[in-house]
DRENDO-1510 file (C-alpha; in Angstrom, 1 decimal, always signed):
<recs>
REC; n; res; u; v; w
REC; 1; UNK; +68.1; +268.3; +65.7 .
REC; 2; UNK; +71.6; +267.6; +67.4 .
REC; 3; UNK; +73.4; +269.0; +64.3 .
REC; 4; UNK; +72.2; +272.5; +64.9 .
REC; 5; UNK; +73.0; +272.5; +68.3 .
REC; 6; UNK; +76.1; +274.1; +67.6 .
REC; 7; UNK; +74.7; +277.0; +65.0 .
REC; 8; UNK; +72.2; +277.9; +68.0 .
REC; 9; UNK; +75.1; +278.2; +70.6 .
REC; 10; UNK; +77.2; +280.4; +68.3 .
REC; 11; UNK; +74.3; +282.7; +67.0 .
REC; 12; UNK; +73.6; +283.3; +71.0 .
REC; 13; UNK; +76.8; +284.0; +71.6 .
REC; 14; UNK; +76.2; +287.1; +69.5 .
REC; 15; UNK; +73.1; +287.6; +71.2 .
REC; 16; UNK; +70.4; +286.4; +68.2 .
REC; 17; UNK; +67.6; +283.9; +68.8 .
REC; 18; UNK; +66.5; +281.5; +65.3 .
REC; 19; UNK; +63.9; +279.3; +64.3 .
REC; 20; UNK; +64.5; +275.7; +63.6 .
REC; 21; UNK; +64.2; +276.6; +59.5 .
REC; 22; UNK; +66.7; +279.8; +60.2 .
REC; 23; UNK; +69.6; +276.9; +61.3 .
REC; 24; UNK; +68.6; +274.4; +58.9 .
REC; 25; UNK; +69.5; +276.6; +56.5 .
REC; 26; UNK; +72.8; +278.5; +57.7 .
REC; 27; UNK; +73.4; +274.6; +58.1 .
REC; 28; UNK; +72.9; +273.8; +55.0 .
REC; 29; UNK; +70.9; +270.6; +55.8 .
REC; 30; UNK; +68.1; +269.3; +54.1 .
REC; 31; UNK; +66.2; +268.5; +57.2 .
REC; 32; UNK; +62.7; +269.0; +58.2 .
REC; 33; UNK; +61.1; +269.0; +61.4 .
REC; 34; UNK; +57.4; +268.4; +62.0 .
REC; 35; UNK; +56.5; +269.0; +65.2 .
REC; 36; UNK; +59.3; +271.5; +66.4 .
REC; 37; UNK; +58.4; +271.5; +70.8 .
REC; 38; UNK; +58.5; +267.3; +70.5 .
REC; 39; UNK; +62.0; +268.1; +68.8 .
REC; 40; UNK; +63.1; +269.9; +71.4 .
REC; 41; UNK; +61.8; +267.5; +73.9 .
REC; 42; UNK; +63.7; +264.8; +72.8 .
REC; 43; UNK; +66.6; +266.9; +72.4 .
REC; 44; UNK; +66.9; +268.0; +75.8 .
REC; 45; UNK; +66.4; +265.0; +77.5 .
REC; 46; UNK; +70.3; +264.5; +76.7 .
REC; 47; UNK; +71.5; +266.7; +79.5 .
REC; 48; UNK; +74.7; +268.1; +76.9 .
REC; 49; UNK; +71.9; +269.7; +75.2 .
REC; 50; UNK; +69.9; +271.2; +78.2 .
REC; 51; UNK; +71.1; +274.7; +77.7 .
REC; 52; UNK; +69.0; +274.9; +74.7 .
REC; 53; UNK; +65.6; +276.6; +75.5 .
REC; 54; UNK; +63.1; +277.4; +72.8 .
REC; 55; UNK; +59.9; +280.2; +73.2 .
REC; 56; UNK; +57.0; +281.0; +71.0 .
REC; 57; UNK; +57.0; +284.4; +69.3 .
REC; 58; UNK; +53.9; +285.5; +67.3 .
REC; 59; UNK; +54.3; +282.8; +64.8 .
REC; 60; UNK; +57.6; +281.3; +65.1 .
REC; 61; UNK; +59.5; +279.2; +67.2 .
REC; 62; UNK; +62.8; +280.5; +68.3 .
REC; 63; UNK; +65.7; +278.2; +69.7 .
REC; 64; UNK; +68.5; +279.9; +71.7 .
REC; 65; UNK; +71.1; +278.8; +74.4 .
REC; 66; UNK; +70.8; +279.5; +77.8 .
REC; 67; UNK; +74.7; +279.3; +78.5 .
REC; 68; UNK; +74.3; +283.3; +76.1 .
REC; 69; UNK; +71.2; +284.6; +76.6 .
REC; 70; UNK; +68.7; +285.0; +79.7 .
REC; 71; UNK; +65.0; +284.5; +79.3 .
REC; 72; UNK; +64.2; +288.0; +79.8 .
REC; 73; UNK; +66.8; +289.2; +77.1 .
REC; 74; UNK; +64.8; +285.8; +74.3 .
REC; 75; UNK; +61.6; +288.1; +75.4 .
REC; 76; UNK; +62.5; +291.1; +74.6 .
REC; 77; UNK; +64.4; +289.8; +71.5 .
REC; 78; UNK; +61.3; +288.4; +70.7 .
REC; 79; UNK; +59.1; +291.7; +71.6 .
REC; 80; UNK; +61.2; +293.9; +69.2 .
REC; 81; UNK; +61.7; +290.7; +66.4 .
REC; 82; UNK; +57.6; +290.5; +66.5 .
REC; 83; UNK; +57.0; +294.6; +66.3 .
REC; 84; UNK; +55.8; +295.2; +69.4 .
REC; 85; UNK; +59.0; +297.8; +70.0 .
REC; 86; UNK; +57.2; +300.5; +72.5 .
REC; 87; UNK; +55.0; +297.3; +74.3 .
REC; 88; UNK; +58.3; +295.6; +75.1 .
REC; 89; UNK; +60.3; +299.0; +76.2 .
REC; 90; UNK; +57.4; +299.8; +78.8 .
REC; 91; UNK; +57.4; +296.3; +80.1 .
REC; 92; UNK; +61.1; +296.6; +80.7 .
REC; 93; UNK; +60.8; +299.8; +82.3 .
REC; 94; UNK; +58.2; +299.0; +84.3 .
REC; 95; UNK; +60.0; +295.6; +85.4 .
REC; 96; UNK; +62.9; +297.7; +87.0 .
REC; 97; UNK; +60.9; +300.2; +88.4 .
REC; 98; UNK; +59.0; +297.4; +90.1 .
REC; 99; UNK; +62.7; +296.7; +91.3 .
REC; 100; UNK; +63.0; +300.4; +92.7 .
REC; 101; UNK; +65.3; +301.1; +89.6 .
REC; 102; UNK; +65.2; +303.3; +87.3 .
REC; 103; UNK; +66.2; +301.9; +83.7 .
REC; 104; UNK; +68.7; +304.1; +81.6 .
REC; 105; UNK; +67.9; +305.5; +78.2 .
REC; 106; UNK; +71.2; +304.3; +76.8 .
REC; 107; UNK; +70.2; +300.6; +77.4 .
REC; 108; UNK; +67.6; +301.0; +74.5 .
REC; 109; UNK; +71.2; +301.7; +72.2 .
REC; 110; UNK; +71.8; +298.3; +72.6 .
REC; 111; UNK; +71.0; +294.8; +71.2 .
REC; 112; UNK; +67.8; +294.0; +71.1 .
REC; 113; UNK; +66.3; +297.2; +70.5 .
REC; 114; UNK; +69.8; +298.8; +68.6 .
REC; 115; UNK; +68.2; +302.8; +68.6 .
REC; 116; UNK; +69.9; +305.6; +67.4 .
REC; 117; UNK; +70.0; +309.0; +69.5 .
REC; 118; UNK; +67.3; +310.6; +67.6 .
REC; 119; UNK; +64.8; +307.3; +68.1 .
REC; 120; UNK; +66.3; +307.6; +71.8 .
REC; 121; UNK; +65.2; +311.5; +71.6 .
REC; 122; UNK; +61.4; +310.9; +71.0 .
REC; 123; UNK; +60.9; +307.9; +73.1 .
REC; 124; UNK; +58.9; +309.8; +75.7 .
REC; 125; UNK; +56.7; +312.0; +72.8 .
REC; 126; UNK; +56.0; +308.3; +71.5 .
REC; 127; UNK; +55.1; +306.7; +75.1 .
REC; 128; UNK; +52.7; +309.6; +76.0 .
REC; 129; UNK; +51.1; +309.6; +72.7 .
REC; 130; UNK; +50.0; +305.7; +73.6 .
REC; 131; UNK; +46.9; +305.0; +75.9 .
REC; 132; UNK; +48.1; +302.8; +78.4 .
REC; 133; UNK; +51.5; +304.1; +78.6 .
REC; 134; UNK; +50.8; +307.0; +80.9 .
REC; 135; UNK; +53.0; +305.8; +84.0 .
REC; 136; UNK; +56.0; +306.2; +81.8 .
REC; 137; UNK; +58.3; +308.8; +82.4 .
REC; 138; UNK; +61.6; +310.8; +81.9 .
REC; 139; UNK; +64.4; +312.1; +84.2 .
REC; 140; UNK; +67.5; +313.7; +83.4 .
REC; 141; UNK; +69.6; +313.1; +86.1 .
REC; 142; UNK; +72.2; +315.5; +87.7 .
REC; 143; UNK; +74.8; +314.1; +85.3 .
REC; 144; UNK; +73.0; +314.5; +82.4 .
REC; 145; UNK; +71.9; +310.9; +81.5 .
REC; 146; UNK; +68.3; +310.1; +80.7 .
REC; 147; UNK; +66.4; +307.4; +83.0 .
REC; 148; UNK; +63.2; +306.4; +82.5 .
REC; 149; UNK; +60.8; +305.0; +85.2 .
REC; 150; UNK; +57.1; +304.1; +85.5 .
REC; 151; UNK; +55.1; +305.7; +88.3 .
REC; 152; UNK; +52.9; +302.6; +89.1 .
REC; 153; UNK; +56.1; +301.5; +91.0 .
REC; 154; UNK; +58.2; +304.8; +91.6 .
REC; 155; UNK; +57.0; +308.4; +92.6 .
REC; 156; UNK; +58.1; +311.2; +90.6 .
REC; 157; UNK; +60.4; +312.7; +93.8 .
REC; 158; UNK; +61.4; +309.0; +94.7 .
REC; 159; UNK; +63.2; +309.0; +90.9 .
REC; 160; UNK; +64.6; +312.4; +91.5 .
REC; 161; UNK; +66.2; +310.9; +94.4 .
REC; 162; UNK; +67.7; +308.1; +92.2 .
REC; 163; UNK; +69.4; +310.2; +90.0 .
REC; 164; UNK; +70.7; +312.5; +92.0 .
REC; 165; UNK; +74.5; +310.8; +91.1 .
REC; 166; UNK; +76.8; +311.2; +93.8 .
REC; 167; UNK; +80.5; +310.7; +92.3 .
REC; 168; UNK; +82.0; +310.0; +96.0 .
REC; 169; UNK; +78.9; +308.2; +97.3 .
REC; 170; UNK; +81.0; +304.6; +96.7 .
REC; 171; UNK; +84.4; +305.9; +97.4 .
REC; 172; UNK; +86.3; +304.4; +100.4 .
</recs>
């Protein structure tokens, strides 16, 4: 297991998560690991390899280094890997408008979800044709820039009043 320590720090440096088979074979080892969480247990218990954390996905194990990637990034990673897409948008919409944030529709451009504008156009017709997803919804703030918010944790005037941008509201 220590020789793919290095494969799972560089391929979280550019933000991807892998199973143990994934590295064995960008590694080009003929390796095989049984019982992959008593792996990692005995791996970690050498505190240069502490950094590297390992969470369950819907049938795989996936290794990744903490120094590059935060748990809730590996979650979502692992939402959007698995093909829960739409489950793991609402949960991180609703996580910063638990946070009294509102979560900007240009993060969903971005690794690990990586939409174009046109998926980023029909987000909302797609959350409101879902049961359960009712609390979700769209603002346009005053500077044009899509925000989405959840109303279990934010009133529909409380997210006006967060995007109503004020360009000299930080200036000294």
């Amino acid at each position: 297991m220590i020789e793919l320590v290095d494969y799972i720090r560089l391929l979280s440096r550019d933000g991807r998560l892998v199973t143990a088979e994934q590295i064995i074979a960008v590694a080009g080892l003929e390796l095989e690991i049984e019982d992959v969480n008593a792996a990692h247990q005995e791996l970690i218990k050498d505190e240069q390899y502490a950094d590297i954390l390992i969470i369950m996905g819907k049938e795989d194990f996936y290794f990744y280094s903490k120094k590059y990637i935060v748990k809730s990034y590996a979650e979502q990673w692992i939402g959007v890997n698995d093909g829960e897409l739409l489950n793991t948008m609402v949960n991180y919409i609703r996580r910063y408008a638990a946070l009294g944030e509102l979560a900007a529709a240009d993060n969903f451009a971005h690794p690990p979800y990586n939409l174009n504008k046109d998926e980023l156009a029909g987000l909302i017709k797609q959350f409101q044709a879902v049961t359960g997803y009712e609390d979700i919804k769209l603002n346009i703030a005053n500077d044009g820039t899509k925000q989405f918010f959840s109303t279990n944790s934010i009133t529909v005037t409380y997210a006006a009043v967060l995007a109503d941008v004020d360009p000299f509201e930080w200036s000294a």
